[in-house]
C-alpha positions as CSV (number, residue, x, y, z in Angstrom):
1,X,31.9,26.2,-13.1
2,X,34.3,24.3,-10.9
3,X,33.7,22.5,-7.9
4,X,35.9,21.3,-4.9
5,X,36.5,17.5,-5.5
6,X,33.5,16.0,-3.3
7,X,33.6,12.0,-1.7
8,X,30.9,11.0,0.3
9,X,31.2,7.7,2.0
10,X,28.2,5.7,3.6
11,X,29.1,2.4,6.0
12,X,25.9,1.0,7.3
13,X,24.9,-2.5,8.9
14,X,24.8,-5.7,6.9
15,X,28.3,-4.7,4.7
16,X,25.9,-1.6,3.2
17,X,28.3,0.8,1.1
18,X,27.7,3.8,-1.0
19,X,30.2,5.5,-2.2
20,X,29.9,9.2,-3.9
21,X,32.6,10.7,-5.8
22,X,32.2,14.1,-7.7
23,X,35.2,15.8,-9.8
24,X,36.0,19.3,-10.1
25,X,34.8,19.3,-13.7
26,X,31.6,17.9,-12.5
27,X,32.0,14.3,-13.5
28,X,30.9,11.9,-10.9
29,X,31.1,8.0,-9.6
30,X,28.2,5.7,-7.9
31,X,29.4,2.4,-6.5
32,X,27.0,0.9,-4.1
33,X,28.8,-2.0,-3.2
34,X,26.4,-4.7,-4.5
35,X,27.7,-5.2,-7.9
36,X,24.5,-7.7,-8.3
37,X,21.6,-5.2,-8.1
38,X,23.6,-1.9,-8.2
39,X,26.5,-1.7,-11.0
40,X,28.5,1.4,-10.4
41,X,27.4,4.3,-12.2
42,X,29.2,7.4,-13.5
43,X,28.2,10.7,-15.2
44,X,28.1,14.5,-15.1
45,X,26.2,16.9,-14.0
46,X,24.5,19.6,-15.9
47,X,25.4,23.2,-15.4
48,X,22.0,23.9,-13.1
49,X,23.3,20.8,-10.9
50,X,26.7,21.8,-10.4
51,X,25.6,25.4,-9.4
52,X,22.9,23.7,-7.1
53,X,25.6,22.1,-5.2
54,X,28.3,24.6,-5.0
55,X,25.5,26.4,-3.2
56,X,24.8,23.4,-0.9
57,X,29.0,23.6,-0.2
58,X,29.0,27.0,0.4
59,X,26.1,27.0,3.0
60,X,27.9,24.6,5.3
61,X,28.8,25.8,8.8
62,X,32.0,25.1,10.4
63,X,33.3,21.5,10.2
64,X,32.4,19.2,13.0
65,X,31.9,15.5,13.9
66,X,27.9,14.4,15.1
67,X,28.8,11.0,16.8
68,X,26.2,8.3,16.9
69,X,25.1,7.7,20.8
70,X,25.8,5.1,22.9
71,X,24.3,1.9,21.3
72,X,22.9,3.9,18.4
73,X,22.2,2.0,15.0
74,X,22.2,3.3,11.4
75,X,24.5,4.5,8.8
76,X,27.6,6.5,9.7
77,X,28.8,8.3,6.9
78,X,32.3,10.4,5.5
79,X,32.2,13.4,3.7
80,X,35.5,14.8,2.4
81,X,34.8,18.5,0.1
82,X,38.3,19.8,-1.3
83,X,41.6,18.6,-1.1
84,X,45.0,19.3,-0.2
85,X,45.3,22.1,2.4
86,X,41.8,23.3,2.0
87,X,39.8,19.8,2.6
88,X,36.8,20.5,4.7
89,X,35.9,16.7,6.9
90,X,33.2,15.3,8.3
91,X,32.3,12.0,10.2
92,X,28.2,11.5,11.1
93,X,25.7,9.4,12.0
94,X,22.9,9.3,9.7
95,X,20.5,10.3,12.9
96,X,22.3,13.3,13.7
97,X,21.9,14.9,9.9
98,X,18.7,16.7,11.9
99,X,21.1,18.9,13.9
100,X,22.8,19.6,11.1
101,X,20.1,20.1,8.1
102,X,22.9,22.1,5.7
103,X,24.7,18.6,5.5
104,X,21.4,16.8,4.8
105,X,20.5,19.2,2.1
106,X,24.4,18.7,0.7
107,X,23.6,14.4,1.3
108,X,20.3,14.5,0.0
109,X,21.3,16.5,-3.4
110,X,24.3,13.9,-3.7
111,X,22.5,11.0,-2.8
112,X,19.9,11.4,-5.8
113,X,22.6,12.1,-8.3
């Protein structure tokens, strides 16, 4: 099984990063920005895995942008599926992922890798 190249990119307050990159082949990248307690991490993910997010992709409704209101704190995140032509984009804030709970369920599964 092959899936579209996945990044998932997390800015928060207090220099917070995570950063989430899954291959086609399945291989995948952790690197939480705090080398100290959190050493990047790679992998890849088992046949059920793989199939369980390719679901999660294809569930997604059309792309759009869920801005963070006025004053509004938290994470605001990236999430890039595909490349080239085909690259699906997306910009949130963390708050907003309950208007759109297909993009939880896709952040949730990747954030547990």
């Amino acid at each position: 099984m092959s899936l579209p190249p996945i990044h998932y990119r997390v800015v928060g307050q207090d220099d917070y990063m995570l950063v989430i990159d899954v291959a086609a082949d399945g291989s995948f990248a952790i690197d939480s920005g705090d080398y100290t307690s959190h050493k990047p991490r790679r992998g890849t993910l088992d046949p059920t895995r793989q199939a369980h997010l390719s679901q999660l992709i294809d569930s997604l409704r059309k792309p759009r942008d869920l801005p963070a209101p006025e004053g509004a704190e938290g994470f605001v995140a990236e999430l890039r599926i595909g490349e080239g032509a085909s690259v699906r984009s997306e910009q949130f804030w963390e708050g907003a992922l309950d208007r759109a709970p297909e993009i939880r369920a896709l952040v949730r599964a990747l954030e547990v890798l």
